[in-house]
FIRO-381717 format. One record per residue: residue in one letter; z, y, x of N, C-alpha, C, O in turn. Coordinates in steps of 0.02 Angstrom, whole numbers, plus 50000, padded with zeros to 5 digits. Example, Ala and Ser with C-alpha at 12.3 -4.5 7.8 and 13.67 -1.06 7.14 Angstrom:
% residues 2
A503904971650660503904977550615503904983550660504234983450712 S503544988850642503574994750684503945000250645504025005750670 
This chain:
% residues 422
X517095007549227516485011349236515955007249274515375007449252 X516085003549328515874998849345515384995249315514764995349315 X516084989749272515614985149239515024988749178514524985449160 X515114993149160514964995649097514314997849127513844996349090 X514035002649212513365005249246513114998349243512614997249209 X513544991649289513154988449294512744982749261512324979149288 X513014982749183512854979749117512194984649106511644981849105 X512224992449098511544995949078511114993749114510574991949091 X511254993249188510854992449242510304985049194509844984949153 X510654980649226510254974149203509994974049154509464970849156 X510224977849070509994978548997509314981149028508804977749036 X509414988349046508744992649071508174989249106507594989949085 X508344984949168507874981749181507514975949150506924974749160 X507864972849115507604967449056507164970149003506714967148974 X507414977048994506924979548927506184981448952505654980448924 X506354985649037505904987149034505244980949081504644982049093 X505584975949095505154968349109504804964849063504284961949077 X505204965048979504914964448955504324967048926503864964148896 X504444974848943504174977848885503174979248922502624980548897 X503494977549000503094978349036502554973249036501964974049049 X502944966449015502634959348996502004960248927501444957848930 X502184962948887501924965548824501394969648841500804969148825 X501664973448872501004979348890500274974448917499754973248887 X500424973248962499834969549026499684963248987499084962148978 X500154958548961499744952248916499674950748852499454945448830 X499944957848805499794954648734499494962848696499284963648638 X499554967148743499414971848710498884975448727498394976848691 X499074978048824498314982348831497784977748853497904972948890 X497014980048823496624973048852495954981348865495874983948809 X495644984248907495434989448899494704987148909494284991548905 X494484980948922493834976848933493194982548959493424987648984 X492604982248956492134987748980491894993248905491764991448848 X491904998348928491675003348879490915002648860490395002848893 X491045001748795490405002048750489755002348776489254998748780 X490005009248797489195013648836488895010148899488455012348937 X489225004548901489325002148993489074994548979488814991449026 X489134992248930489164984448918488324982548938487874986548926 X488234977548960487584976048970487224980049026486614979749027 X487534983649072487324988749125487464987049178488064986549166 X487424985449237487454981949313488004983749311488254978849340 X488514987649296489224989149290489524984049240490134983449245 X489374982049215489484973549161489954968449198489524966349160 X490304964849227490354957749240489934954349208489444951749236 X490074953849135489604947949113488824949149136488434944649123 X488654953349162487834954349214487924950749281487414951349314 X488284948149303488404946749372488844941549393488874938449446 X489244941049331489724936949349490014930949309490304933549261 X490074923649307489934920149253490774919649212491324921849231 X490604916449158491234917549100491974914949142492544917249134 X491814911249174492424907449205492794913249267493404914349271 X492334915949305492464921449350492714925349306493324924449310 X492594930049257492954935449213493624933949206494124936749226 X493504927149163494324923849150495004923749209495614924649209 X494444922049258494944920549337495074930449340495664931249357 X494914933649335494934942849381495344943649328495904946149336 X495134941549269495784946349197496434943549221496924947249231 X496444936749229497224933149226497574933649277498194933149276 X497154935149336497364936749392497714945549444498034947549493 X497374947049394497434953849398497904957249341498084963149344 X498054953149294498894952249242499334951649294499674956449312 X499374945449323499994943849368500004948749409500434952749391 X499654950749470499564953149502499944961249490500354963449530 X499714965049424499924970949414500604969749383501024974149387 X500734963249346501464965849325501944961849384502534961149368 X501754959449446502064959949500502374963749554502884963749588 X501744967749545501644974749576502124979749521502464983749552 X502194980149461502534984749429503224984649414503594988849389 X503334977849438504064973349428504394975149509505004974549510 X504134976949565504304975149615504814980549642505374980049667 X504454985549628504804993749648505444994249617505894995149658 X505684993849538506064993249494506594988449502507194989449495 X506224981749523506794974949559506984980149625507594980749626 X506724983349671506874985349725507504990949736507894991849783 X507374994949656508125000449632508614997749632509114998349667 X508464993649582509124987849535509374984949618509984985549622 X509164983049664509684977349705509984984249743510594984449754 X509664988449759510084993649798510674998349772511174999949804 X510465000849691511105002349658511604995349642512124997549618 X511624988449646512134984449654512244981549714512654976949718 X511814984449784512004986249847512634989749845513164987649868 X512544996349810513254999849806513605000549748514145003349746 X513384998649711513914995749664514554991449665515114993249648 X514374985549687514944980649712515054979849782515284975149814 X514754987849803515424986249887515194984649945515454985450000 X514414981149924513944978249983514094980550046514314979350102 X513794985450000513524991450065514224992950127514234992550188 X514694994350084515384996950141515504988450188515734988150245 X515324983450153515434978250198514984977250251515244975150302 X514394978250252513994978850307514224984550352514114984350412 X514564990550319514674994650363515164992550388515144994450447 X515884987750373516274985050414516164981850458516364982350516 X515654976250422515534971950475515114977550550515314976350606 X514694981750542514284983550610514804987750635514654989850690 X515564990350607515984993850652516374988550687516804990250727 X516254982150675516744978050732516714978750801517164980150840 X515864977150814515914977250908515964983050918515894983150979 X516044989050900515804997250929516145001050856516134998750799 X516395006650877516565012250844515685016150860515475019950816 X515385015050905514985022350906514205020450865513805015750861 X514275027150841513535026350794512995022650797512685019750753 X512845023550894512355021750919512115014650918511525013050928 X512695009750905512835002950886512865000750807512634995950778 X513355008250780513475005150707512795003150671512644997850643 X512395009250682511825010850626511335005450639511065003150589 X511135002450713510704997150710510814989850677510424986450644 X511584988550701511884982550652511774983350575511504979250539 X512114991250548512124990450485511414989750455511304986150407 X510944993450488510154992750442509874986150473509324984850449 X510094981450520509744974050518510004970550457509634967750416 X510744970850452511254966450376510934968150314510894963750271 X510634975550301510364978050217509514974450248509194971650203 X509304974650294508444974950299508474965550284508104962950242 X508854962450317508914955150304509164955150231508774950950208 X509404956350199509774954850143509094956750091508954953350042 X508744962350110508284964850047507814959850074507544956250032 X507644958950146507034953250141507074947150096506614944750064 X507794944850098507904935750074508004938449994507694935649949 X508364943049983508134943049904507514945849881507374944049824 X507204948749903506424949749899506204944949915505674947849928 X506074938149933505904933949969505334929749894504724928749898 X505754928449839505594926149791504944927949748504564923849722 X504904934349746504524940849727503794937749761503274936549730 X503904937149820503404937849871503154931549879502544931049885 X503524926249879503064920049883502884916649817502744910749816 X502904920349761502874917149671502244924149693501854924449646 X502044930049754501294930849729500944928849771500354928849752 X501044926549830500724924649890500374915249839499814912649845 X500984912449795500574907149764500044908649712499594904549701 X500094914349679499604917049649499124914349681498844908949675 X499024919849726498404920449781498064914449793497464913249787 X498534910949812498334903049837497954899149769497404896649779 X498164898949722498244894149657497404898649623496984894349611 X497184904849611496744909549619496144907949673495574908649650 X496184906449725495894905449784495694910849823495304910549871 X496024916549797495934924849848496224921649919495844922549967 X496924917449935497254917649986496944907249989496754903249946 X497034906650072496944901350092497374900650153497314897450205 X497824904850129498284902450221498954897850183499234897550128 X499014894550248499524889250224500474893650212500594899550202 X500894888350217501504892650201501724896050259501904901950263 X501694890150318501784892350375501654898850412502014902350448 X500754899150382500464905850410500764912150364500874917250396 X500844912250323501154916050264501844917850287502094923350275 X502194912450324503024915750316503074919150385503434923950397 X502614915550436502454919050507502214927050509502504931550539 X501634927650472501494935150463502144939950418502264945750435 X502384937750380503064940450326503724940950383504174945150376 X503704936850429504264938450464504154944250526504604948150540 X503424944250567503004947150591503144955350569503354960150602 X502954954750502502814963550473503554964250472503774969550493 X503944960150454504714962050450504924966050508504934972250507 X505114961850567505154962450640504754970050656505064974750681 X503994970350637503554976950647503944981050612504324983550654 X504054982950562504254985550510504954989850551505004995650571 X505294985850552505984986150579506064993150616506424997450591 X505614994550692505774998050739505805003750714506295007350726 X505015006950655505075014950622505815012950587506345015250610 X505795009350541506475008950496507075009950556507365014850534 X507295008750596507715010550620507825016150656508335019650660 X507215016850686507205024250712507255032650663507495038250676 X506895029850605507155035350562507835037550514508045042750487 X508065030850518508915029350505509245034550546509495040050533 X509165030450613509535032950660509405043850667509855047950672 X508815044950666508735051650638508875053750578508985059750566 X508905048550530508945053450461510115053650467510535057350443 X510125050650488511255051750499511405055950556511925059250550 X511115056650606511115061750640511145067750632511575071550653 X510555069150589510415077450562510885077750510511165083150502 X511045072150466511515071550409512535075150418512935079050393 X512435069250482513105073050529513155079350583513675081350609 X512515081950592512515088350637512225095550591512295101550601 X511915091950542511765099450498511655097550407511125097450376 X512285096250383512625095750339512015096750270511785092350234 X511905103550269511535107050228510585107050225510205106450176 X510435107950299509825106350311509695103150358509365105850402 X509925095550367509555089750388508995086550347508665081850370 X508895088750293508255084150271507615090350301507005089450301 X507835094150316507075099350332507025096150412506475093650424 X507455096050460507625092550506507215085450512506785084650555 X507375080250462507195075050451506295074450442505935070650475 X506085078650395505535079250380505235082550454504755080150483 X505495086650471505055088150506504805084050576504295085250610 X505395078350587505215074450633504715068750610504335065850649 X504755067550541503995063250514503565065250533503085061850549 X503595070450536502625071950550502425069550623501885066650625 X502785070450690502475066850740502455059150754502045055950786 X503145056850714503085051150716502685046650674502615040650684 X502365050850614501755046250580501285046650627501055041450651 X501055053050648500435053450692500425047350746499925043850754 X501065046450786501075040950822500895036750807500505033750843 X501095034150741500955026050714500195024850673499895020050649 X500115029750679499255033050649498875029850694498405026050685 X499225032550764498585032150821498555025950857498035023350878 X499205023250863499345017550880499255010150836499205004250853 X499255012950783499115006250735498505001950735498634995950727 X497865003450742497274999350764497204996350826496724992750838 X497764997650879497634995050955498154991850963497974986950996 X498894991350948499404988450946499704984850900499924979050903 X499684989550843499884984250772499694979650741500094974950732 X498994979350714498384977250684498434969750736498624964250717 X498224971450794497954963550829498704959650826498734953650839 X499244963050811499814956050820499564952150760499424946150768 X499494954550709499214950750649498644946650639498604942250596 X498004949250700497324944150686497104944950758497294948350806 X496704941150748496244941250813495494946550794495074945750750 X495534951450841495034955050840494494954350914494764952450965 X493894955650915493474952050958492934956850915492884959250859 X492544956650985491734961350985491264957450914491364951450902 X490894960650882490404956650825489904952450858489444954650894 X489994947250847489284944450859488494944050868488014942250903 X488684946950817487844951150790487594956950829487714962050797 X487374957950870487184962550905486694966150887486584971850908 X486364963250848485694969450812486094972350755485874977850735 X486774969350715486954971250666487424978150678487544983250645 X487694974450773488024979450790487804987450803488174992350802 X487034987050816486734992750867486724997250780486965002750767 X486414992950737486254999350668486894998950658486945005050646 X487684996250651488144999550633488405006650672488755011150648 X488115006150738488275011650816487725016550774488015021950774 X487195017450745486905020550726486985027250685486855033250691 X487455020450618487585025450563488425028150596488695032650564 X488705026150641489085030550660489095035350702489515039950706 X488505034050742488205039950781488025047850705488185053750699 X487745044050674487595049550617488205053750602488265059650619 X488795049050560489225052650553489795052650597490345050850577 X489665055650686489835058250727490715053450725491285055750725 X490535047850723491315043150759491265041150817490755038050832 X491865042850875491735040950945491785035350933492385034150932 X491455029950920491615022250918490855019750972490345022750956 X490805015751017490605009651069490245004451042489685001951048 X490895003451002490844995650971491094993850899491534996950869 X490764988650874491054985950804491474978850829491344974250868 X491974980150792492684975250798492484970050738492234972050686 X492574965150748492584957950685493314952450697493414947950738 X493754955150640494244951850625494234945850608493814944350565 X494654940550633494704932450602495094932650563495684933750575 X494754931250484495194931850422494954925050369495264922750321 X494424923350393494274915950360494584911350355494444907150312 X495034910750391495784904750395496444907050350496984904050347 X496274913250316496714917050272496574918650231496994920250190 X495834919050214495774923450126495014922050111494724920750163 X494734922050074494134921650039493854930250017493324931649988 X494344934550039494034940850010493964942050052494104939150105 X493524950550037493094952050087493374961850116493514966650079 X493354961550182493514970550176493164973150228492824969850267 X493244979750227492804981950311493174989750309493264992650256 X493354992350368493654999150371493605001450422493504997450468 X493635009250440493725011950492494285013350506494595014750455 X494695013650566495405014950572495825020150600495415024450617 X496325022050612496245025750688496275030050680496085031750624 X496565036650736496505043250749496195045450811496015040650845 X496065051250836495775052950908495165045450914494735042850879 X495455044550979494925041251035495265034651007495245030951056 X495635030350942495755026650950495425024050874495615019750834 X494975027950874494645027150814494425020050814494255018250870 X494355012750745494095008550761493635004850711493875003050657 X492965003450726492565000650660492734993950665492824990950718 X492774991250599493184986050597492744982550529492584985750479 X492554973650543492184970650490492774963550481492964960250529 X493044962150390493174955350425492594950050417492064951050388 X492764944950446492134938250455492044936750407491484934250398 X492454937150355492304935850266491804940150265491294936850271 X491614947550259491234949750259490494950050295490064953950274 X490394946850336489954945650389489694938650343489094937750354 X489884935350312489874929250302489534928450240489234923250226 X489574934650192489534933750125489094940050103488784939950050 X489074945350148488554948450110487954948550149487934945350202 X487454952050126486814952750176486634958650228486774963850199 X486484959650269486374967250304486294971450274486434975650316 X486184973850236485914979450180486644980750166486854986450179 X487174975250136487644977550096488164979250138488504984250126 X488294974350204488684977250260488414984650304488734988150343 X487894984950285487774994450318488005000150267488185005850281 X487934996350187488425001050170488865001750143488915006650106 X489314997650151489954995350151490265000250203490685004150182 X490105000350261490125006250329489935010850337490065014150387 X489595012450294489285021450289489855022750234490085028450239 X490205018050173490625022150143491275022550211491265027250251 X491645018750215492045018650274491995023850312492505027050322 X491235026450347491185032650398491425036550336492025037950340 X491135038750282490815042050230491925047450231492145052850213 X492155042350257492945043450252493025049050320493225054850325 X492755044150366492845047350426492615055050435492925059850458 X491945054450407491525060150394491825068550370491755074450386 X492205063950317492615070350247493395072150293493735076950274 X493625067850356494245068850372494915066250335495465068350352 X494835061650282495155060650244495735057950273496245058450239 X495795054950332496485052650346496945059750349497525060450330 X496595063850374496895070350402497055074250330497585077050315 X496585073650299496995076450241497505072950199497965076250174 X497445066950191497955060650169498605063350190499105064750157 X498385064050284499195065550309499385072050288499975072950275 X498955077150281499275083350257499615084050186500095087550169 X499295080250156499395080750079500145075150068500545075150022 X500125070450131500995067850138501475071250135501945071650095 X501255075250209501755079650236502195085750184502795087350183 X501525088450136501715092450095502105088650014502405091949970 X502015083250014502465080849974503095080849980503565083549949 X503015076150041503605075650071504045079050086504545075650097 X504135084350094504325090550105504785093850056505305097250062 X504475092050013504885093049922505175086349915505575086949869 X505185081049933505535077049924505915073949970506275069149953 X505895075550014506735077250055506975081850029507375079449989 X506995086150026507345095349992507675089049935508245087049944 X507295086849884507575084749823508225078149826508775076949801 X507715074749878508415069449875509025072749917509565069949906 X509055077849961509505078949993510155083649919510755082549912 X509785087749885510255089749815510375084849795510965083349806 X509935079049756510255074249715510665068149759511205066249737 X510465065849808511145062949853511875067749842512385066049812 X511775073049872512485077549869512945077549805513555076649804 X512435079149743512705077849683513005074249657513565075249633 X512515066449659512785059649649513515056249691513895052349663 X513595058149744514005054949786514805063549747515405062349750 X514665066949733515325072149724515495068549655516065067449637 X514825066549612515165066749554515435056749528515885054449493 X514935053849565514985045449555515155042449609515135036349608 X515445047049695515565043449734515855036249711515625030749697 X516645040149718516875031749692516595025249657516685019749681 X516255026249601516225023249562515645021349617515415017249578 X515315020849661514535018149670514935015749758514545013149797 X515415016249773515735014549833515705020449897515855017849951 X515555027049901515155030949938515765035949946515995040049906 X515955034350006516415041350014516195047850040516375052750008 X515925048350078515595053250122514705052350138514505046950160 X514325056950127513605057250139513535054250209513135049650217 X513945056850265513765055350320513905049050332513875048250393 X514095042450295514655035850330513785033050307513425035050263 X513695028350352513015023450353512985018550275512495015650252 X513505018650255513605014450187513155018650146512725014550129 X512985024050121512675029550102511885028850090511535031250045 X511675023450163510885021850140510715021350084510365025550055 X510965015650059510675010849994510425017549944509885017449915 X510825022249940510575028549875510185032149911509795034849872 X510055034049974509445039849982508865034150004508345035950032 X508995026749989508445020950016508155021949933507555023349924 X508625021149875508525022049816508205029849795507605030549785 X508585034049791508175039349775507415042049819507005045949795 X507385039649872506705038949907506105033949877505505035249875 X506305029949861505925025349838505575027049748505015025749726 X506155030449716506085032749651505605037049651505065035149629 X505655043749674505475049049701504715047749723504275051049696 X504545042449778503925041849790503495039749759502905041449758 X503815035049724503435029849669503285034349617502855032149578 X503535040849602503445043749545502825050849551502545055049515 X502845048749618502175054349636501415051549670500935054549694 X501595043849659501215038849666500395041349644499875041549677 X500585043349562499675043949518499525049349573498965048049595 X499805054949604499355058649638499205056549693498715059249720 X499505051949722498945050549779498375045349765497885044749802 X498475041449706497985036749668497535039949669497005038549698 X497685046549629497105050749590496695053449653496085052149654 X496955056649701496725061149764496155053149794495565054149806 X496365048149800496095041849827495605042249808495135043849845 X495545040549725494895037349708494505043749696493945042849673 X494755051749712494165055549735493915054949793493335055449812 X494345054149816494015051649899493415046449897492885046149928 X493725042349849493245035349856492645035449827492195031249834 X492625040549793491895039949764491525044949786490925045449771 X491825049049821491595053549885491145050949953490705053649986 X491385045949956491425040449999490765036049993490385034150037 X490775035049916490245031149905489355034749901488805032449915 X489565040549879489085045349880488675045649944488115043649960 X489275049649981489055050050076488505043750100487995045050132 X488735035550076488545031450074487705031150068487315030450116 X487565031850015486965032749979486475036050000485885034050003 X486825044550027486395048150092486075044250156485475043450169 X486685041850192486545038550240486385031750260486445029450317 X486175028850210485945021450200485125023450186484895028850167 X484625014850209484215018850167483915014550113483325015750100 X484245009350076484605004050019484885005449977485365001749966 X484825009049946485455013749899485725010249871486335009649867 X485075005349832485434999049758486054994949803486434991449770 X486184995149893486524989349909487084990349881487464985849866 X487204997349870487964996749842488124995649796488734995049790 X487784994949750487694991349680488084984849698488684983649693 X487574980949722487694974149739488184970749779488374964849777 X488404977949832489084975749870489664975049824489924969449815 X489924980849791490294979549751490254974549691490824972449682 X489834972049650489774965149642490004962449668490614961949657 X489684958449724489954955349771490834956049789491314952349780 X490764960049806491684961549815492194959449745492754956749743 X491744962049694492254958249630492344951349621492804948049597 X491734949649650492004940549635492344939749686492834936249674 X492314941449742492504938449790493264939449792493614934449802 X493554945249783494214949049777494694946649707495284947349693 X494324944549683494344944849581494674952149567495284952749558 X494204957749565494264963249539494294966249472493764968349449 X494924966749431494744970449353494204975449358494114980149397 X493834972849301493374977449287493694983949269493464989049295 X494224984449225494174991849184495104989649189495304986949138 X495514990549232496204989049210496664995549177496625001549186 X497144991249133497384997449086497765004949138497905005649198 X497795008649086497715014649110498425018349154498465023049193 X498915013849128499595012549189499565011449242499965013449284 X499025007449252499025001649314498395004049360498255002349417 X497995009349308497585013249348497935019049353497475023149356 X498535022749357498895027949377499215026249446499145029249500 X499595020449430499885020149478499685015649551499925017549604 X499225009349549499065003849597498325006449628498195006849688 X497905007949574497315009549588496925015649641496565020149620 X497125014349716496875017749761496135019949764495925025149789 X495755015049733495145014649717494855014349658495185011249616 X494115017349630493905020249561493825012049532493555007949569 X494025010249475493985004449443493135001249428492605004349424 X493244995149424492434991049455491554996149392490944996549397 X492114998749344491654998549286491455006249323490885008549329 X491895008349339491845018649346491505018649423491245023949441 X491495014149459491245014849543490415012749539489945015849565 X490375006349500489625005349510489125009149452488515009849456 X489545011249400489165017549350488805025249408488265028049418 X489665025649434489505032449470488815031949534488515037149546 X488655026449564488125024749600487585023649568487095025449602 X487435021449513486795019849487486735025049445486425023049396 X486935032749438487035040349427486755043549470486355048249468 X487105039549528486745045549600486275044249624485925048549650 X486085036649625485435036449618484725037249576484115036849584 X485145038349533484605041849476484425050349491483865052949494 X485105053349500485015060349505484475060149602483995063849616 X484695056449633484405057349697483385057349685482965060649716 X483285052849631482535053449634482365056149565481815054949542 X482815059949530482465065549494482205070549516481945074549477 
């Protein structure tokens, strides 16, 4: 039974690598709509033949990396427990200690190391993308330093919710995932609030903006849309990337406006004020707050779900998948797997919920600027700079696309500015 899951296993993922190969380079090509061609929403208006070529080819790899990655990420965890892995890490972390409190941190460093180094491959065949592209300019060094960095970061929630999610598993059998869930919700808020003041700077150097007249009208338009923010933050990202970003961050009083120096560097005042009125334009609508609500309520149904289909799977395929008991730490690898399935598969709705946000966002923008066309031109700007698909196929806009695609974002602005002076 064994060999026979783990033969489909590999068939399945080959068909669907290839089939995925086909899709993105020989089949879907969705280029700009008719009605659109020749319209500041164009590339070929803005952007020369060689740039197009670089965003299409780049944005191929890119998405069938991204679509390959989740799927590579099933496959190693069902032959995590397939051939036994898993119970050997759990041997190995019962050597120094019988007690949980020991087992569970050993056993999730052995699977978190093991998925890093075989993920390892994945990650630096796109980080050379990047490089070979010229989106990325950091060396290997800086590359494997930040990758080990987010690892290490990464680590402490991952273990802390381990260590809660076997707990409730071994003290309330039936409803530990309501248990479980319900301790997410303070502990995202934590990492919500804490992430712009603690997390963020291990990764860059952040420092006051330079620009001090640029700073007072950015204090402006956030005075408008009512952000306790002081100050504008300017990230050092020029020693790392050629693209460009700018965001607001943060919860409460730890709210933070944030420019990187790519951006400071490359567009003009006009386009960096509203680049940051969309950013407030976020702040404005509450959208983190609803983001998190609209988590929470997912989530919610999907603990309930993996907690039935774990129970199921392990009564009816224990053996065969190595899993004796729900509660023994060997057990991760399938609720690491059915979590991951599960999320990824409710993915288009938070895409979809996004890029209403985002063009929500851009709107707000337009109000509170008083440049409207800049956003025209920012986003331009941002496509070369980023190498942004204009119009990417309609998979890859379900599932990756947090944001409205280059053709549908600068249409919807040069709309609202039409309707604004009718």
């Amino acid at each position: 039974m064994k060999v026979k899951w783990g033969l489909q296993a590999i068939l399945l993922f080959g068909v669907y690598a290839f089939a995925l190969y086909v899709y993105l380079f020989h089949y879907e090509s969705s280029g700009v709509p008719a009605a659109l061609q020749g319209t500041v929403a164009d590339p070929s208006t803005f952007m020369t033949e060689r740039e197009i070529v670089l965003s299409e080819n780049y944005s191929k790899i890119r998405n069938f990396i991204f679509l390959l990655t989740k799927p590579l990420e099933w496959f190693i965890y069902f032959f995590v427990l397939l051939i036994g892995l898993s119970k050997v890490f759990e041997r190995w972390s019962s050597r120094p200690s019988k007690w949980a409190v020991i087992q569970i941190p050993i056993y999730v460093f052995f699977l978190s190391v093991f998925m890093f180094l075989v993920m390892l491959p994945i990650r630096y065949f796109s980080y050379i993308v990047s490089v070979n592209y010229g989106v990325s300019i950091q060396s290997v060094p800086q590359w494997l330093t930040n990758l080990v960095l987010d690892f290490c970061i990464d680590f402490i929630p991952t273990l802390l919710m381990v260590g809660i999610l076997y707990f409730f598993i071994r003290k309330a059998r039936e409803r530990w995932w309501f248990y479980v869930w319900l301790l997410t919700i303070p502990i995202t808020l934590f990492f919500a609030y804490i992430q712009p003041v603690i997390i963020e700077p291990l990764f860059n150097d952040f420092s006051s903006i330079e620009n001090k007249e640029l700073e007072q009208k950015i204090l402006a338009l956030a005075e408008e849309a009512d952000i306790p923010a002081d100050r504008v933050y300017e990230v050092k990202m020029a020693d790392q990337t050629n693209a460009m970003n700018a965001y607001v961050s943060g919860i409460g009083k730890n709210t933070q406006i944030v420019l990187w120096d790519t951006t400071l560097a490359n567009l003009s005042e006009e386009e960096i004020l509203f680049i940051m009125a969309h950013e407030m334009g976020h702040y404005a609508h509450k959208d983190i707050y609803k983001d998190l609500t609209i988590d929470f309520v997912i989530s919610f149904f999907i603990y309930w779900l993996i907690a039935k289909l774990m129970k199921n799977i392990i009564h009816k395929n224990g053996p065969v998948l190595n899993i004796k008991r729900m509660e023994g730490i060997h057990s991760l690898p399938l609720y690491l797997l059915l979590s991951s399935i599960l999320f990824f598969a409710v993915s288009p709705l938070y895409t979809a919920i996004s890029r209403h946000q985002e063009i929500k966002a851009d709107n707000y923008a337009i109000e509170l600027v008083e440049d409207e066309g800049a956003g025209i031109s920012t986003f331009q700007a941002l496509a070369k700079s980023n190498l942004n698909e204009a119009n990417p196929p309609l998979i890859v806009k379900w599932f990756r696309y947090s944001h409205p695609p280059l053709v549908d974002r600068i249409n919807n602005l040069e709309n609202e500015i039409k309707e604004k002076h009718e």
